[in-house]
The first five atom37 places (N, CA, C, CB, O) and aatype in JSON, in Angstrom:
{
  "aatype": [20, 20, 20, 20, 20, 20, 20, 20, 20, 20, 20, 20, 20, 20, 20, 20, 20, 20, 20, 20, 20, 20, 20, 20, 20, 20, 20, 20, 20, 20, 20, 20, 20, 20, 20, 20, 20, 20, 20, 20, 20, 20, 20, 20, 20, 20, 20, 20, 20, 20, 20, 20, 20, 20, 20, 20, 20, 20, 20, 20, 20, 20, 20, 20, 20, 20, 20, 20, 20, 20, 20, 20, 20, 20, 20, 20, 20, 20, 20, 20, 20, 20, 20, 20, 20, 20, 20, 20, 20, 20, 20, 20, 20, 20, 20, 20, 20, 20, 20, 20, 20, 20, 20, 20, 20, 20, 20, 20, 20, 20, 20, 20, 20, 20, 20, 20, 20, 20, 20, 20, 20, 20, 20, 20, 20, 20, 20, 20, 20, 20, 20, 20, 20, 20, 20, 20, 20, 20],
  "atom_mask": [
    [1, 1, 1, 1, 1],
    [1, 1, 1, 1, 1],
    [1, 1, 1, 1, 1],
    [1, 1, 1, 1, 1],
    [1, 1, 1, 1, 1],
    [1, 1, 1, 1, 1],
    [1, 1, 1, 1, 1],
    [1, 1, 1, 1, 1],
    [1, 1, 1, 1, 1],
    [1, 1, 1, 1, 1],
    [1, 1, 1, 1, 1],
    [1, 1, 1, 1, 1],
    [1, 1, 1, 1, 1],
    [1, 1, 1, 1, 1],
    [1, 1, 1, 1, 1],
    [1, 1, 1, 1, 1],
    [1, 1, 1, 1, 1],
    [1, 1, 1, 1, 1],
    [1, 1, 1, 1, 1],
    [1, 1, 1, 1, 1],
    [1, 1, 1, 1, 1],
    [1, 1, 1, 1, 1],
    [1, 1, 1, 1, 1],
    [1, 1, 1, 1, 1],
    [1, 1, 1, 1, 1],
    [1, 1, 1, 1, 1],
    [1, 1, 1, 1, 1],
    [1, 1, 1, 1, 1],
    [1, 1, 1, 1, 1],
    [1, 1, 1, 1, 1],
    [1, 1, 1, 1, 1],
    [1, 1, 1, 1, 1],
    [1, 1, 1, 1, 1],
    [1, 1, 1, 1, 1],
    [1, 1, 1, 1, 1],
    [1, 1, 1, 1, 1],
    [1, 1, 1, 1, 1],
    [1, 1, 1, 1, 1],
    [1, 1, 1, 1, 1],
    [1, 1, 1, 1, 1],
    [1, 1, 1, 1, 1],
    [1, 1, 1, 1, 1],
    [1, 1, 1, 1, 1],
    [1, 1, 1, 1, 1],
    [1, 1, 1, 1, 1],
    [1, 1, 1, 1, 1],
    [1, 1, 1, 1, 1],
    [1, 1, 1, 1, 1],
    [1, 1, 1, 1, 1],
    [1, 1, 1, 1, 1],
    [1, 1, 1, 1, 1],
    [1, 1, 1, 1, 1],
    [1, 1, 1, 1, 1],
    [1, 1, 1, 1, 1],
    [1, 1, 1, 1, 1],
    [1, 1, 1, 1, 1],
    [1, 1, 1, 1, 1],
    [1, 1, 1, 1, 1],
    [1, 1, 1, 1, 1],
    [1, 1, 1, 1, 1],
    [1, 1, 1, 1, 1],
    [1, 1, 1, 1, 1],
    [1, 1, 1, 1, 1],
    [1, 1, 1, 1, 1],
    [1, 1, 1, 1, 1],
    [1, 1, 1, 1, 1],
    [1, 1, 1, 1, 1],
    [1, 1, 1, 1, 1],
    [1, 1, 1, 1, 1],
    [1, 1, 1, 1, 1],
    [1, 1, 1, 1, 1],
    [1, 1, 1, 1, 1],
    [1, 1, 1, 1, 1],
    [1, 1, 1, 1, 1],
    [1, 1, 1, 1, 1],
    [1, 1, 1, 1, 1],
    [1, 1, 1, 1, 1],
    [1, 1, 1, 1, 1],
    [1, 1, 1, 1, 1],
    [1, 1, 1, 1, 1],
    [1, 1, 1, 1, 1],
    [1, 1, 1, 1, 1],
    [1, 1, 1, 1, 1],
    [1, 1, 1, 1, 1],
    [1, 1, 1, 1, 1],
    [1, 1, 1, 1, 1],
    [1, 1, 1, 1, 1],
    [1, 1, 1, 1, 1],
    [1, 1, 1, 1, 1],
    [1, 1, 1, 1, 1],
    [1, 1, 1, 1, 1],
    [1, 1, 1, 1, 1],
    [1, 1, 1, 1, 1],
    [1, 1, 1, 1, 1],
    [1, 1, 1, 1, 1],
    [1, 1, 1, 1, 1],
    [1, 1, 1, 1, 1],
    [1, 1, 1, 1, 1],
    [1, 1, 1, 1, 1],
    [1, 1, 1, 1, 1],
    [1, 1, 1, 1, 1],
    [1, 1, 1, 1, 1],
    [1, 1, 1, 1, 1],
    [1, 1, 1, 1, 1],
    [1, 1, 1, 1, 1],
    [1, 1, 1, 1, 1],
    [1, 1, 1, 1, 1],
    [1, 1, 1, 1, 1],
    [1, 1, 1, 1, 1],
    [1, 1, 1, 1, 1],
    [1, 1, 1, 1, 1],
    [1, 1, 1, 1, 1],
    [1, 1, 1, 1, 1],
    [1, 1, 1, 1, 1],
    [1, 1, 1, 1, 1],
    [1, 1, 1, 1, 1],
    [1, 1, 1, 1, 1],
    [1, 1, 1, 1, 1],
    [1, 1, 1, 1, 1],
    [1, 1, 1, 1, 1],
    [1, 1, 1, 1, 1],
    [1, 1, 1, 1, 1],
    [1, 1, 1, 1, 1],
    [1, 1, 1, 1, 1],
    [1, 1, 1, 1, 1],
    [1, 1, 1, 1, 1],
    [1, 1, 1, 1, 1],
    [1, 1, 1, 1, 1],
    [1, 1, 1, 1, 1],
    [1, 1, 1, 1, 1],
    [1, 1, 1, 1, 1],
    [1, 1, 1, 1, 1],
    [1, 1, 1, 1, 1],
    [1, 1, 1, 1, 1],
    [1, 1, 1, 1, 1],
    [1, 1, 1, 1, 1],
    [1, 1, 1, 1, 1],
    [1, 1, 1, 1, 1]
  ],
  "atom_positions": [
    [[142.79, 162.76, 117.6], [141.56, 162.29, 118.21], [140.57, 161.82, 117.15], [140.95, 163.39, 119.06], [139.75, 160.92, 117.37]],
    [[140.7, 162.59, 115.8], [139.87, 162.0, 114.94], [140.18, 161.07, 114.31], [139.48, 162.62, 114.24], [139.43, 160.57, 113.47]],
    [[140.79, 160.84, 114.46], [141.74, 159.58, 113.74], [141.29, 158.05, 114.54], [143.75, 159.95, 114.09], [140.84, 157.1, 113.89]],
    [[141.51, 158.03, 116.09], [141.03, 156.89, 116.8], [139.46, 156.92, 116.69], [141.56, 156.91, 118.31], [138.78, 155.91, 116.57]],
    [[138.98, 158.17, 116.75], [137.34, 157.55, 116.56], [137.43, 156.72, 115.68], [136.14, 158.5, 116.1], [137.33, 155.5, 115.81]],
    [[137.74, 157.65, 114.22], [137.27, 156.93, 113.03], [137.92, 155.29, 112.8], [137.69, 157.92, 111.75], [137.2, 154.32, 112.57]],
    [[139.14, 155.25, 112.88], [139.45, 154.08, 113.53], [138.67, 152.74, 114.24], [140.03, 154.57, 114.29], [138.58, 151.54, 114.03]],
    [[138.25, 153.57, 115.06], [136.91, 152.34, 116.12], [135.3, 152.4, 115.47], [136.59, 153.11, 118.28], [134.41, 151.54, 115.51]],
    [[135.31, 153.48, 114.98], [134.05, 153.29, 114.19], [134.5, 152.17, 113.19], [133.51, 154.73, 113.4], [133.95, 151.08, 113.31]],
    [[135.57, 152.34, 112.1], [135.45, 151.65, 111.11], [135.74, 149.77, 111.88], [136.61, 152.4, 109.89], [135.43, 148.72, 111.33]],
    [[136.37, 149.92, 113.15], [136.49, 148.57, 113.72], [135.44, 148.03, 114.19], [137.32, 148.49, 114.67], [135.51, 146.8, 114.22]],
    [[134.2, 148.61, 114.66], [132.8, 148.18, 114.7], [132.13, 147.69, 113.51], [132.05, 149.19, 115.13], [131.47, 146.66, 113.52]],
    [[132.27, 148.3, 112.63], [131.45, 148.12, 111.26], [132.22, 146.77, 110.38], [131.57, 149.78, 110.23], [131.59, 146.07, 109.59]],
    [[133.63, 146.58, 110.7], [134.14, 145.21, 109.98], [133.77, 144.05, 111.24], [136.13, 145.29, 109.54], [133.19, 142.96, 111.15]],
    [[134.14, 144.48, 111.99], [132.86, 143.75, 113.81], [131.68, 143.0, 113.1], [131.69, 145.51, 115.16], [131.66, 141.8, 112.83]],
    [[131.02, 143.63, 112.93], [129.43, 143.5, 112.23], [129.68, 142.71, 111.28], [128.63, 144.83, 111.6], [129.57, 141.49, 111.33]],
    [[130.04, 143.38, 110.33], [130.12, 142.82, 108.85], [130.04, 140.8, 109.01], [131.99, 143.52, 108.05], [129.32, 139.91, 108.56]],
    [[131.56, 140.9, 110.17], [132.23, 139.87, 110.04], [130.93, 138.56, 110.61], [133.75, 140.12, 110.94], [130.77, 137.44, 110.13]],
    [[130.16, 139.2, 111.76], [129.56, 137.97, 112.63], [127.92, 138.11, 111.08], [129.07, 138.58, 115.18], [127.28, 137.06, 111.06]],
    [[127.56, 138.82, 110.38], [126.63, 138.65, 109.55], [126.71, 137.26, 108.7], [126.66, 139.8, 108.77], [125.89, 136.34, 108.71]],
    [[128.21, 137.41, 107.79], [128.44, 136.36, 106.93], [128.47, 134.81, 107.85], [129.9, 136.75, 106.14], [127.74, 133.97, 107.34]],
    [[129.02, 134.47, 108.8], [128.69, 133.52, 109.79], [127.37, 132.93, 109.86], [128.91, 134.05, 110.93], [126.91, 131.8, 109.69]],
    [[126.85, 134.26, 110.24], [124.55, 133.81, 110.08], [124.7, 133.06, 108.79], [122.89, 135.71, 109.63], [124.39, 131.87, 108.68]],
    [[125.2, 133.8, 107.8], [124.89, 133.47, 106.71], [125.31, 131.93, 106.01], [125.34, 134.51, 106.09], [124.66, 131.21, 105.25]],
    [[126.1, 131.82, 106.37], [126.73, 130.59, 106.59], [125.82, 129.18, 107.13], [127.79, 130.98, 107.58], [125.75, 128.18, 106.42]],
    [[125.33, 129.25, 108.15], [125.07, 128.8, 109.02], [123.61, 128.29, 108.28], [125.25, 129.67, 110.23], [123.18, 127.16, 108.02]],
    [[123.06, 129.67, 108.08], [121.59, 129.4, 107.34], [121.84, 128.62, 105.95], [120.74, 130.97, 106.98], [120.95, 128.02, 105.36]],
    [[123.13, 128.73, 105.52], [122.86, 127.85, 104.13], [123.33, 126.54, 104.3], [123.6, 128.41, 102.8], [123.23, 125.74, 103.37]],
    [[123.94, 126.16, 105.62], [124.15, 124.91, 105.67], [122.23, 124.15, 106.64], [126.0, 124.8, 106.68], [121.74, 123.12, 107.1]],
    [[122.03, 125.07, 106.48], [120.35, 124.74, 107.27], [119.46, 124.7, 106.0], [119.61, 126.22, 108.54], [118.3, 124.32, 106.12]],
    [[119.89, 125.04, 104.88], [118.67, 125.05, 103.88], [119.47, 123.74, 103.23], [118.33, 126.7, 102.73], [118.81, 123.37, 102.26]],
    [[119.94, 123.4, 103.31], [121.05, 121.69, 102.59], [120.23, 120.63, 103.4], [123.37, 121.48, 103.24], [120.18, 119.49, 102.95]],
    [[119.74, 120.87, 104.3], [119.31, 120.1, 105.67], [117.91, 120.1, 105.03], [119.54, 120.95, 107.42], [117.38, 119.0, 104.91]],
    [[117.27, 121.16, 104.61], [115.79, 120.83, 104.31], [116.12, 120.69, 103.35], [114.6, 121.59, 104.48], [116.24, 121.92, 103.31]],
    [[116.52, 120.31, 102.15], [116.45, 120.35, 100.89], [116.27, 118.59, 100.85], [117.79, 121.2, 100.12], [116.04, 118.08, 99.76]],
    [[116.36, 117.86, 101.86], [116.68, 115.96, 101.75], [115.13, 115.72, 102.38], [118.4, 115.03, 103.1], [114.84, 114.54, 102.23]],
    [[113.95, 116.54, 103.11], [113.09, 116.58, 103.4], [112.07, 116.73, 102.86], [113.19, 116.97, 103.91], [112.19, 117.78, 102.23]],
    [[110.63, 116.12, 102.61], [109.71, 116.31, 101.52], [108.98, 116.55, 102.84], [109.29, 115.11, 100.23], [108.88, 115.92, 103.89]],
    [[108.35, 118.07, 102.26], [107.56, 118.28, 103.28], [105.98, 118.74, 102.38], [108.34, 119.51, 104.38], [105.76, 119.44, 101.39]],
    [[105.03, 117.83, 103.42], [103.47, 118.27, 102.77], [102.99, 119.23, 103.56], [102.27, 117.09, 102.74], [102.92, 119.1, 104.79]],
    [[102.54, 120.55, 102.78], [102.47, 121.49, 103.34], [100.71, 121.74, 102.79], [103.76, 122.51, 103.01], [100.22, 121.82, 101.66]],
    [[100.15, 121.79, 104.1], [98.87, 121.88, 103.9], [98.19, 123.2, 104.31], [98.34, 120.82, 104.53], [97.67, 123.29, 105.42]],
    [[98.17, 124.14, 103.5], [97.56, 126.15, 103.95], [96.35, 125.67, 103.66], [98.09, 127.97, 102.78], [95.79, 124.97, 102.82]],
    [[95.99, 126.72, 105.31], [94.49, 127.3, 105.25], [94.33, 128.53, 105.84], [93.48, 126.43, 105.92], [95.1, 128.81, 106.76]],
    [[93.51, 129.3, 105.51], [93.04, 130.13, 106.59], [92.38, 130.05, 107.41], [92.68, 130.84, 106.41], [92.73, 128.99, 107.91]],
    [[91.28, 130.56, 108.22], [90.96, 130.8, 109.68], [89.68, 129.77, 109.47], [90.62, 132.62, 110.25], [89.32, 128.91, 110.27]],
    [[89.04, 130.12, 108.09], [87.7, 129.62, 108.35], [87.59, 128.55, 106.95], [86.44, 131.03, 108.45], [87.79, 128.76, 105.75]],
    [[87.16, 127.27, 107.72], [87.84, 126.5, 106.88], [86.05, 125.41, 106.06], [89.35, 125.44, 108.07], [85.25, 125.12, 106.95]],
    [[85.76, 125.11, 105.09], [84.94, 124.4, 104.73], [84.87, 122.65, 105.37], [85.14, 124.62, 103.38], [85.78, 122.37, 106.15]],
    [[84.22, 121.95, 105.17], [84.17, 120.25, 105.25], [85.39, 119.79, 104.58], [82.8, 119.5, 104.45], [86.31, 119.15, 105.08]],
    [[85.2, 120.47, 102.62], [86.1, 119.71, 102.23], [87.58, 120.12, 102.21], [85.72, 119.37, 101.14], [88.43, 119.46, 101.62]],
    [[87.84, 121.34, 102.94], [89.13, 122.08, 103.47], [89.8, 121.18, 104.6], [88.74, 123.64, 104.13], [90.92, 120.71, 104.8]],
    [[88.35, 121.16, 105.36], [88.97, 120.25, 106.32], [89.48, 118.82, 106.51], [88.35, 120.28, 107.0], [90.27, 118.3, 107.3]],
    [[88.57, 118.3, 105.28], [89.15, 116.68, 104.6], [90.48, 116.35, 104.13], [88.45, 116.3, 103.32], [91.2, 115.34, 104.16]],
    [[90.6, 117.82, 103.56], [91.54, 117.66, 102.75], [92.95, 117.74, 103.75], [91.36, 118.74, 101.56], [94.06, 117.34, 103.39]],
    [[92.72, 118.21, 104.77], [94.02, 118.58, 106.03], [93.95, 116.99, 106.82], [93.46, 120.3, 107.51], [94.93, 116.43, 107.3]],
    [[92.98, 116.6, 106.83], [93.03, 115.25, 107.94], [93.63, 114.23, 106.8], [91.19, 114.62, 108.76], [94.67, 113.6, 106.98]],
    [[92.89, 114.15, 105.68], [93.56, 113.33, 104.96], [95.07, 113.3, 104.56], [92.94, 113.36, 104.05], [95.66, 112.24, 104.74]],
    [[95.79, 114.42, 104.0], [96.98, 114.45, 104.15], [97.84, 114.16, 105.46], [97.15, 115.45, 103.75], [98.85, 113.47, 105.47]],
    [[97.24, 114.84, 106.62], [97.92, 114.85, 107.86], [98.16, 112.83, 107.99], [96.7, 115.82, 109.3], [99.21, 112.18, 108.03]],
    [[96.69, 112.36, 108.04], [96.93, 111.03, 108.36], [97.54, 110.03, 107.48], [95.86, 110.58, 108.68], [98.21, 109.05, 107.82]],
    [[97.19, 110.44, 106.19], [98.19, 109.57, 105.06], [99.92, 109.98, 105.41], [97.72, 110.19, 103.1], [100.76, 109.12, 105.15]],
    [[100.25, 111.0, 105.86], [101.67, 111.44, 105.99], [101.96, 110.25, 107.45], [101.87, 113.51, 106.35], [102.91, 109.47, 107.38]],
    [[101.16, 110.24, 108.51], [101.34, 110.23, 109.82], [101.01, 108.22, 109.8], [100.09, 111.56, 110.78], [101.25, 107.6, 110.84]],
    [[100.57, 107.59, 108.77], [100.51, 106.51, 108.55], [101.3, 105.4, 107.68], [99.63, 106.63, 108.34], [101.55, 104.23, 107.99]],
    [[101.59, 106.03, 106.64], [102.14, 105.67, 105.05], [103.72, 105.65, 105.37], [101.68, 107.04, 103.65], [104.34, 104.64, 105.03]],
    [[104.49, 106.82, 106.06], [105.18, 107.15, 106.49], [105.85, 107.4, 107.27], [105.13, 107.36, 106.34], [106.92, 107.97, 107.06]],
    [[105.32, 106.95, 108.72], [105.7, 106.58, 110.44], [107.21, 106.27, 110.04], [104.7, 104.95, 111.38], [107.72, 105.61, 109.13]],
    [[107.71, 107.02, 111.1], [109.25, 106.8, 111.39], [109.84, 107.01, 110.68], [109.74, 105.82, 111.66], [111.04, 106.8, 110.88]],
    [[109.38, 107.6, 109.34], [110.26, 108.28, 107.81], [110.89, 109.6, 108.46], [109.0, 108.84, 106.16], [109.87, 110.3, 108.39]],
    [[111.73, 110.31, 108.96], [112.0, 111.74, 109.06], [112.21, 112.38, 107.96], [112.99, 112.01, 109.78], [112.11, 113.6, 108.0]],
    [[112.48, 111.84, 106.93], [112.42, 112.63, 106.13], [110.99, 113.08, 105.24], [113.35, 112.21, 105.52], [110.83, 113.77, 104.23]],
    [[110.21, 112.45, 105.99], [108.93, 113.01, 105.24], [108.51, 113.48, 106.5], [107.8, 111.95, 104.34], [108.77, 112.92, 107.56]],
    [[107.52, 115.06, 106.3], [106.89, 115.29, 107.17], [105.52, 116.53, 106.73], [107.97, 115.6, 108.16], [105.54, 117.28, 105.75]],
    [[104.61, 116.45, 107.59], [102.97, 117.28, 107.25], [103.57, 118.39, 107.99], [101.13, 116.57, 108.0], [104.43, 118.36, 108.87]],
    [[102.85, 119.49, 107.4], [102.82, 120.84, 107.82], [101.79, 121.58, 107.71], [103.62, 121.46, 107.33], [101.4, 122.02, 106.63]],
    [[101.19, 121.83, 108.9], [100.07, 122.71, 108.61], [100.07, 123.81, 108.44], [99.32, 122.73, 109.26], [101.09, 124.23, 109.0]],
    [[99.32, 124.95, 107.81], [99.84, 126.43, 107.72], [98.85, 127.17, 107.79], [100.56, 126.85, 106.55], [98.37, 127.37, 106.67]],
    [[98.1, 127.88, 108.93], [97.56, 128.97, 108.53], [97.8, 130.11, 107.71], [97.38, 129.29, 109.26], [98.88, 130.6, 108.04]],
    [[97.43, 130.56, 107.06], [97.8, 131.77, 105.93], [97.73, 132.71, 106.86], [96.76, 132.11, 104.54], [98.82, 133.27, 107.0]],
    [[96.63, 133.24, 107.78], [96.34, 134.46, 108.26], [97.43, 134.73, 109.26], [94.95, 134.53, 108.8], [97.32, 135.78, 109.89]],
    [[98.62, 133.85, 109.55], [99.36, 133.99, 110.56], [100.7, 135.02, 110.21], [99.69, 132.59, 110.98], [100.62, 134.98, 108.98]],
    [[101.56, 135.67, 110.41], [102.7, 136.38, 110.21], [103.86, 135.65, 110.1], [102.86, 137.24, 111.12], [104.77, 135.87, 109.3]],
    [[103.79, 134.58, 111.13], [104.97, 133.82, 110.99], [105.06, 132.98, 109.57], [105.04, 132.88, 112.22], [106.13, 132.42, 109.33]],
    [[104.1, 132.87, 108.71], [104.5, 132.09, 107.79], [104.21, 132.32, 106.74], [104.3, 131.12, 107.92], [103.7, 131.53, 105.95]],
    [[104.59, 133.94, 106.47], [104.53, 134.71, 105.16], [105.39, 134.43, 104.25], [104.65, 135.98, 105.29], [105.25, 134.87, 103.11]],
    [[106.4, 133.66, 104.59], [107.63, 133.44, 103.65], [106.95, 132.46, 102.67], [109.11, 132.77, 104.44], [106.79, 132.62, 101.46]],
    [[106.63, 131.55, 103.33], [106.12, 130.32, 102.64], [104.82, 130.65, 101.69], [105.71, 129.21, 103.78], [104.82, 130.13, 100.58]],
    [[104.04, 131.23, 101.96], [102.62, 132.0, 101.64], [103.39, 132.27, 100.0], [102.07, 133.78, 102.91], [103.27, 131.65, 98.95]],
    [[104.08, 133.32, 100.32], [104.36, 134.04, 99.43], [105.19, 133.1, 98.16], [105.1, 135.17, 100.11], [104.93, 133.04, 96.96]],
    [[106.42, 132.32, 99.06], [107.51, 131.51, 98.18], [106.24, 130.57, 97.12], [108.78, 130.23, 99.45], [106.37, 130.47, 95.9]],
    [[105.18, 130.02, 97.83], [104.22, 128.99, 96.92], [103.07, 129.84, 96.33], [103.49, 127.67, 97.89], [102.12, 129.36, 95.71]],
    [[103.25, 131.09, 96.56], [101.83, 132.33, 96.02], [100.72, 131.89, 96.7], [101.26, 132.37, 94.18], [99.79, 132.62, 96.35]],
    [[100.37, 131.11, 97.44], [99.15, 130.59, 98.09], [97.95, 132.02, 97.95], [99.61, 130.06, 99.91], [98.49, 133.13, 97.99]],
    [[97.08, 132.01, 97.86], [96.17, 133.02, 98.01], [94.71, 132.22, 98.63], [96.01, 133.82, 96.47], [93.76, 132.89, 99.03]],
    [[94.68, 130.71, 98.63], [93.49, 130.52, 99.29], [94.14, 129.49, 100.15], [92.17, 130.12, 98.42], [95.2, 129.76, 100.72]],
    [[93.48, 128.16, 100.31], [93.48, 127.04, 100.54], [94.72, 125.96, 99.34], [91.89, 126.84, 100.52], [94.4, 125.88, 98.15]],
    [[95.88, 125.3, 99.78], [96.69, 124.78, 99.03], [97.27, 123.23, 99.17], [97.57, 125.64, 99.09], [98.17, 123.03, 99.99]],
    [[96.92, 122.49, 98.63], [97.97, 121.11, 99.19], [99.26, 121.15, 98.66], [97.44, 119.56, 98.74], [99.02, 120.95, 97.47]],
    [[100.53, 121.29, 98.76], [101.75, 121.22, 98.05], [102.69, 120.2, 98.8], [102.38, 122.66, 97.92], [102.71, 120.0, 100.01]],
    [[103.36, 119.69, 97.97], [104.17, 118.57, 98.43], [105.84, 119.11, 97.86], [103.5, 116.92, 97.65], [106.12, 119.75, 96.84]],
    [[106.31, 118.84, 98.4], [107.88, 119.88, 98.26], [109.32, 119.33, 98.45], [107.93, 121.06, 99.43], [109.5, 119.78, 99.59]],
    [[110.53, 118.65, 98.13], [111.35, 118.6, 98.68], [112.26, 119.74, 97.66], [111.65, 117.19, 98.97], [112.38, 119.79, 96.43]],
    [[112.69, 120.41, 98.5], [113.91, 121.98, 98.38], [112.91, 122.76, 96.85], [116.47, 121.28, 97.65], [111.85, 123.37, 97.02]],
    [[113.32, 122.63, 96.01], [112.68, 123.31, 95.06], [112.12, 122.51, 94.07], [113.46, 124.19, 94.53], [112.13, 122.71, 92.86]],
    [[111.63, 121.61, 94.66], [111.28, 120.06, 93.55], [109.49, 120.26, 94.16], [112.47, 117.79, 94.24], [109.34, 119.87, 95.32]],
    [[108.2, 120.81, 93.46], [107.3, 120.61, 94.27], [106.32, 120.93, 93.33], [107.37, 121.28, 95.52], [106.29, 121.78, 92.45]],
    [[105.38, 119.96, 93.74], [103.9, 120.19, 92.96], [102.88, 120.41, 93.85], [103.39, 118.98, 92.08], [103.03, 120.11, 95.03]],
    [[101.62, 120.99, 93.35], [100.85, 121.81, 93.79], [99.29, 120.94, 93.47], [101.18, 123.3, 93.07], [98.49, 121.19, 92.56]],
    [[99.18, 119.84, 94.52], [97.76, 118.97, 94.15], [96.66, 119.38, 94.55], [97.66, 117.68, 94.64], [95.73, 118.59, 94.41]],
    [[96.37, 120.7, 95.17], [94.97, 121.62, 95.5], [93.63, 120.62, 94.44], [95.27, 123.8, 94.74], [92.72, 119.9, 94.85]],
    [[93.95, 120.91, 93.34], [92.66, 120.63, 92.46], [92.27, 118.9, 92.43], [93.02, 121.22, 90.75], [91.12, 118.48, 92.24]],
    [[93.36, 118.12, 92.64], [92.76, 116.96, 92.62], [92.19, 116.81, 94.08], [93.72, 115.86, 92.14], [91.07, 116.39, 94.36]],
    [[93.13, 117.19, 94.93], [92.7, 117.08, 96.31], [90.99, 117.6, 96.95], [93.83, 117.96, 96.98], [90.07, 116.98, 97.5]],
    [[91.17, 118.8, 96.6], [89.13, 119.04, 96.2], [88.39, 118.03, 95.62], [88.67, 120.24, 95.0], [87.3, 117.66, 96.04]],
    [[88.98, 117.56, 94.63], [87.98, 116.96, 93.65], [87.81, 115.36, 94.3], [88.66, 117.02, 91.87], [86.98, 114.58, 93.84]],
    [[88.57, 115.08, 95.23], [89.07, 113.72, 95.73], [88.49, 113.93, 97.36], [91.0, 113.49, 95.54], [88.06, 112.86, 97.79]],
    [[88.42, 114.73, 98.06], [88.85, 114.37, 99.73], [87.54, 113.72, 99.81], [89.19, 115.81, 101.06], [87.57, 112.49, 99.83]],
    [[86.1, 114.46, 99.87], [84.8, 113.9, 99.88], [84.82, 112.52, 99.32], [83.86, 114.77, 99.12], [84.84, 111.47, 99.97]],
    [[84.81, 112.65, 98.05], [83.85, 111.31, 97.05], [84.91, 110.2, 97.23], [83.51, 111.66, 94.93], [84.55, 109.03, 97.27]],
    [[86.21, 110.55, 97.34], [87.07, 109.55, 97.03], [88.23, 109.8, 97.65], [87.25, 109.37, 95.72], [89.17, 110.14, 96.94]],
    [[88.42, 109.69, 99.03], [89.57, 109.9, 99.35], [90.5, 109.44, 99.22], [89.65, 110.01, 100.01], [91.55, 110.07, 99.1]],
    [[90.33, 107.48, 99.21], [91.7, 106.42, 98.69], [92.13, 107.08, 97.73], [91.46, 104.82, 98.13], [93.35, 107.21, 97.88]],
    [[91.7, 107.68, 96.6], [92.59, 108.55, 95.24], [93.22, 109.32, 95.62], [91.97, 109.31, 94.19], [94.39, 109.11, 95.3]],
    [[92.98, 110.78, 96.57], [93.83, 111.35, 97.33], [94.88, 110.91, 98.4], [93.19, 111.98, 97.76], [95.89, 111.48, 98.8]],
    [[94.3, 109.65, 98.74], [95.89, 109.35, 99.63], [96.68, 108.56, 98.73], [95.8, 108.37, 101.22], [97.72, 108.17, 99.25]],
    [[96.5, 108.17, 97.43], [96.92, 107.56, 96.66], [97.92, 108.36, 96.23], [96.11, 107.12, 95.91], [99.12, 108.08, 96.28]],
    [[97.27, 109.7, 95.65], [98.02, 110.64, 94.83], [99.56, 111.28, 96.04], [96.65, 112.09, 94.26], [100.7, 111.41, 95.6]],
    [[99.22, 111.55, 97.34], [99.97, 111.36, 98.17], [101.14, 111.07, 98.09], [99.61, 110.8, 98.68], [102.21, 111.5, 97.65]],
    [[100.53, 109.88, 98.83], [101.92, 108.78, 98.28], [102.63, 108.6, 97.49], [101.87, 107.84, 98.09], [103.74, 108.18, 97.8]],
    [[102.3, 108.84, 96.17], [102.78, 108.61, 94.87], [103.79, 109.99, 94.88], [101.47, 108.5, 93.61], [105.0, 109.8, 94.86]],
    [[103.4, 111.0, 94.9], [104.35, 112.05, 94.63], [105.54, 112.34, 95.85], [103.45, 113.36, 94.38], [106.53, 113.03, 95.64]],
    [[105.25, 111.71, 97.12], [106.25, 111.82, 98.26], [107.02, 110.71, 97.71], [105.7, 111.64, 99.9], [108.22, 110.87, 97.93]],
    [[106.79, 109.81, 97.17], [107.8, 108.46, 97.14], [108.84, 109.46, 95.8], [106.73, 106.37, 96.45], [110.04, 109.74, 95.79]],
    [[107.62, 109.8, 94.73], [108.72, 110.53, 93.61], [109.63, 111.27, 94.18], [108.14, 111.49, 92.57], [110.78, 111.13, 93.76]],
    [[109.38, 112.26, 95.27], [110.54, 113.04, 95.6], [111.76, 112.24, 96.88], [109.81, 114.56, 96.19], [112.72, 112.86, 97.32]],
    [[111.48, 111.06, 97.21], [112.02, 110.09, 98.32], [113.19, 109.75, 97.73], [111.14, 108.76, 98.71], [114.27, 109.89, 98.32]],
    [[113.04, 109.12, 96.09], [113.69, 108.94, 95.37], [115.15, 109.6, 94.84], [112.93, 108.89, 94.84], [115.74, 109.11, 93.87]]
  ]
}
């Protein structure tokens, strides 16, 4: 009798094992899939300034203009304060407000020009945009 338990126990546990590596599978043929995608990822938190908020319309609409019908480029907005998107928070260290432009592990981090640009000069910020989505298009 102890013998068939242990038996069906150990046939549950290679059970398991077996449908895990599958997920696993599955998810790395899903990260191959984003890795051909440049995505502009625009974090904020809850409470956002003028030029926080410049800085989200401007990216959003330079992505949603410059780039119409590109799928492989796409805007992302991100609240920080949210749960669902701690991965990302964390993967880019975000701790405030961030502009990052990204395809798979290819990505720069234009926060500081983007401040210094959305107000006084935004054509420079949709400039800078563009310029670094086309580098990673490439």
């Amino acid at each position: 009798m102890k013998k068939v338990t242990l038996f069906l126990i150990l046939a549950v546990l290679l059970t398991a094992c077996g449908q895990n590596t599958q997920k696993s599978d599955s998810q790395a043929s899903g990260l191959s899939t984003e890795n051909d995608i440049v995505n502009v990822y625009y974090f904020h938190g809850k409470q956002r300034c003028k030029t926080c908020i410049a800085v989200g319309n401007i990216a959003k609409q330079t992505i949603e203009t410059a780039f119409a019908g590109n799928d492989k480029v796409r805007f992302v907005e991100i609240n920080t304060n949210e749960k669902v998107h701690e991965t990302l928070v964390e993967k880019y260290e975000v701790t405030w407000n961030a502009l990052i432009i990204a395809k798979g592990e290819n990505s720069i981090e234009i926060t500081e020009q983007a401040f210094a640009t959305a107000i006084g000069n935004p054509q420079e910020l949709e400039n800078l945009i563009k310029q670094e989505v086309n580098k990673r298009l490439q």
